[in-house]
C-alpha positions as CSV (number, residue, x, y, z in Angstrom):
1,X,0.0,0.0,0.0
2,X,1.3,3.4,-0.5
3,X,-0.2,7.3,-0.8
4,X,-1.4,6.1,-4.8
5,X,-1.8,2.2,-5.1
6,X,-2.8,-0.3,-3.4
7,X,-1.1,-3.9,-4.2
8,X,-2.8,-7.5,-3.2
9,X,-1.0,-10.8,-2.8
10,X,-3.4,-13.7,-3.7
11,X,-1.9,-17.2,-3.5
12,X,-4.4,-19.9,-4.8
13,X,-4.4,-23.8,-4.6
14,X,-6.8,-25.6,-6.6
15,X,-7.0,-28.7,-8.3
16,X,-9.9,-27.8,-10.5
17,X,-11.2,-24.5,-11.9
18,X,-12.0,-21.9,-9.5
19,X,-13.1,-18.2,-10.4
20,X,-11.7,-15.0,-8.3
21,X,-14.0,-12.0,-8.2
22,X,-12.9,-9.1,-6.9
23,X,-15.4,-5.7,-6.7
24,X,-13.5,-2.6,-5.9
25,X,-14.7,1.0,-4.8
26,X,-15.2,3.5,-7.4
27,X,-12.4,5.5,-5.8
28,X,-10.2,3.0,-7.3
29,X,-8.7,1.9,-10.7
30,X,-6.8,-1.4,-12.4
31,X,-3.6,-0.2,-12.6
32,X,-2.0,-4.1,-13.4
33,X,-1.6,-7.8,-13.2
34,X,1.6,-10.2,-12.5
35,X,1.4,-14.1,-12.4
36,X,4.4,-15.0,-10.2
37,X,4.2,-18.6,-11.3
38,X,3.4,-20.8,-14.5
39,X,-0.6,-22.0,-14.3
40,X,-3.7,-22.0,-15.7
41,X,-5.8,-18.9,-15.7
42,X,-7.6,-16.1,-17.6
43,X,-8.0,-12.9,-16.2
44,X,-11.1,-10.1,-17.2
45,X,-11.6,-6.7,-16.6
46,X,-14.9,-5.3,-16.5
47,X,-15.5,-2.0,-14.7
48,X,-15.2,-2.1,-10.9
49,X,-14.3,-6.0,-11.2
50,X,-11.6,-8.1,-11.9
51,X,-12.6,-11.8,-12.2
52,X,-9.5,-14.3,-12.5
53,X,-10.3,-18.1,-13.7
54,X,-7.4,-20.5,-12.1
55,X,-5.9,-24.0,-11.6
56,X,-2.8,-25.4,-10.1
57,X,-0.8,-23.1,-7.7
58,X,0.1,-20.2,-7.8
59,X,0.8,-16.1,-6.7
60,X,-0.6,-13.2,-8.1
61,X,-0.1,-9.3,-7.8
62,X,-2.7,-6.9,-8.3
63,X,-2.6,-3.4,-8.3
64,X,-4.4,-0.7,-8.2
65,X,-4.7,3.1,-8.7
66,X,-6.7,5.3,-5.6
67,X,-8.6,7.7,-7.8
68,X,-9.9,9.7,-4.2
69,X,-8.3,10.6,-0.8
70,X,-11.5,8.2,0.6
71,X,-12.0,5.3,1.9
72,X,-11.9,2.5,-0.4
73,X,-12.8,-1.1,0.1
74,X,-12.3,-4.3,-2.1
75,X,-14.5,-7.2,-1.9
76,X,-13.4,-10.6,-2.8
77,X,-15.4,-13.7,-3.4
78,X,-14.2,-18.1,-4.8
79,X,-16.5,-19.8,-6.7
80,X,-16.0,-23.8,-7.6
81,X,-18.6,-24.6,-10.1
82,X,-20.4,-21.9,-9.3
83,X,-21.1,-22.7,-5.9
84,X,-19.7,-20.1,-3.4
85,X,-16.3,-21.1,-1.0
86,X,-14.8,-17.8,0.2
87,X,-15.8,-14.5,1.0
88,X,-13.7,-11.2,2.1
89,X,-14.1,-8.1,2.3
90,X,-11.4,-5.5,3.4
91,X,-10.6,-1.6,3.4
92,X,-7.0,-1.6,2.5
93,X,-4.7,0.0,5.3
94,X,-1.1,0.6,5.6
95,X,1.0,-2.2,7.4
């Protein structure tokens, strides 16, 4: 995290397809991508969502752009054909 971006570390495990959505704050932008492994995946970017298809292991950066001095919050969700496994939302914060 710093004054302009915020960055997020995902690290996903999954023997089958699973879909990443993550819904950000209008105060916010895609500013970029980075697969820190070889695997599977597809990534799309629609508006105030990013929605990455995986399989196998690996990490992934994403960064964004703050766009307003206010609050902004992402909200993150795993589905496994289509049914629902994890849930998070957060307000990014320095460490």
């Amino acid at each position: 995290y710093t004054d302009e971006h915020v960055f997020v570390n995902i690290n996903l495990v999954a023997n089958k397809e699973i879909e990443l959505i993550m819904e950000y704050s209008k105060g916010m932008k895609f500013e970029g991508f980075r697969a820190l492994d070889i695997s599977d995946h597809d990534l799309a970017i629609t508006g105030n969502r990013v929605a990455l298809s995986h399989i196998g292991v690996s990490d992934y950066i994403i960064v964004f752009t703050k766009t307003t001095p206010s609050q902004t919050n992402i909200n993150a969700k795993i589905f496994s054909s289509g049914e629902l496994i994890f849930e998070k939302s957060s307000v990014p914060r320095r460490k």
